[in-house]
N, C-alpha and C positions, 0 to 999 in steps of 0.2 A: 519545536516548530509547529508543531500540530497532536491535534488528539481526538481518537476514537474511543468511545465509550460501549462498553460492554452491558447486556440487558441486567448482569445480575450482580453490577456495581464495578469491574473491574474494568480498566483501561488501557488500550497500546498508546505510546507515547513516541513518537517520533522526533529522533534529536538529532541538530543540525551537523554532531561529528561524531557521534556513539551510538549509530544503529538505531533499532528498535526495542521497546523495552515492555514486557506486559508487567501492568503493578496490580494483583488479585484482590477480590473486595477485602481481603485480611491486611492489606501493606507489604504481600512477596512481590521481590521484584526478582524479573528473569530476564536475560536478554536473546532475543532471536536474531540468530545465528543467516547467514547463505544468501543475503540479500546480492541485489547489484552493485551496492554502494553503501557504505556506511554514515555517509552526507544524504541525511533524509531532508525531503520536503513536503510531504503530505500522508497522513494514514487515515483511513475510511471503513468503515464499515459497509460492505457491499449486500446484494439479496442472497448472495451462494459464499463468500471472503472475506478475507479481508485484504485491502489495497493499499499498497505501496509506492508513494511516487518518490524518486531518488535522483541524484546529480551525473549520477550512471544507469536510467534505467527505471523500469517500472515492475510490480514482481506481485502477484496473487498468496494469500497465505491459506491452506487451508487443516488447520490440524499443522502438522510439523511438513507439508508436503508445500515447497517454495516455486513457482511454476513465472518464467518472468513473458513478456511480452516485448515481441519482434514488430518490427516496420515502424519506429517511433519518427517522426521529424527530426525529434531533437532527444537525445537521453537525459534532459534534464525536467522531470514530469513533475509540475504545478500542484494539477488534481485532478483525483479520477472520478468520476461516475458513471455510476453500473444502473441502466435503468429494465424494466422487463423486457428486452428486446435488444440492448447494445452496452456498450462500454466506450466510454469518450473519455479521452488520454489529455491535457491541456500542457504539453511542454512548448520548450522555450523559443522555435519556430514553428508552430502551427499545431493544431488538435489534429488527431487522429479516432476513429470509428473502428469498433468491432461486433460485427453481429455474436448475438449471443445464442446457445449456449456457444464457451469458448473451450476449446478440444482439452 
C-alpha cells in the first residue's frame, strides 16, 4: 500500500493485510509487531517517527516503542503529516490536528 524510505537505503512497507514490514539495505526482512491493525494504509517518515495509518487506527513508531493516537474521526487513517509544529491525521470522516511535541 505504501512506503517509507530509510536515509541509509532500507525501507518500511506497509501491506494491505500483513502488517508492517522493515526490508534493511542488506534484503532482511522483519515484521513489526503491536500495531492497531494489521490492514495498513499509509507509512511515513515523520521529523521525531515513524507513522502508521491503519483501518483500525493510527500508531507512532519509535525504536520498538508503539505509541497509537486517540480522538481520530474515523480509525480508518489515509495519511499522516508531522510538520514542525503539528501532526494532521487524513481518515475516512475528516482530518484531525495535533499540536506538537506529542506526550
Amino acid at each position: 500500500m505504501d512506503v517509507a524510505a530509510e536515509s541509509d537505503g532500507g525501507v518500511y512497507a506497509a501491506t494491505l493485510r500483513d502488517g508492517l514490514v522493515h526490508v534493511d539495505k542488506n534484503g532482511r526482512i522483519r515484521k513489526l509487531d503491536n500495531l492497531p491493525d494489521n490492514w495498513l494504509l499509509h507509512v511515513s517518515q515523520g521529523n521525531r517517527r515513524l507513522w502508521v495509518g491503519t483501518q483500525g487506527g493510527a500508531a507512532s513508531l519509535t525504536g520498538e516503542t508503539v505509541t497509537t493516537l486517540s480522538s481520530l474521526p474515523n480509525p480508518c487513517v489515509h495519511a499522516i503529516l508531522e510538520t514542525s509544529t503539528a501532526l494532521w491525521a487524513a481518515t475516512e470522516a475528516g482530518v484531525a490536528r495535533y499540536d506538537l511535541p506529542l506526550p
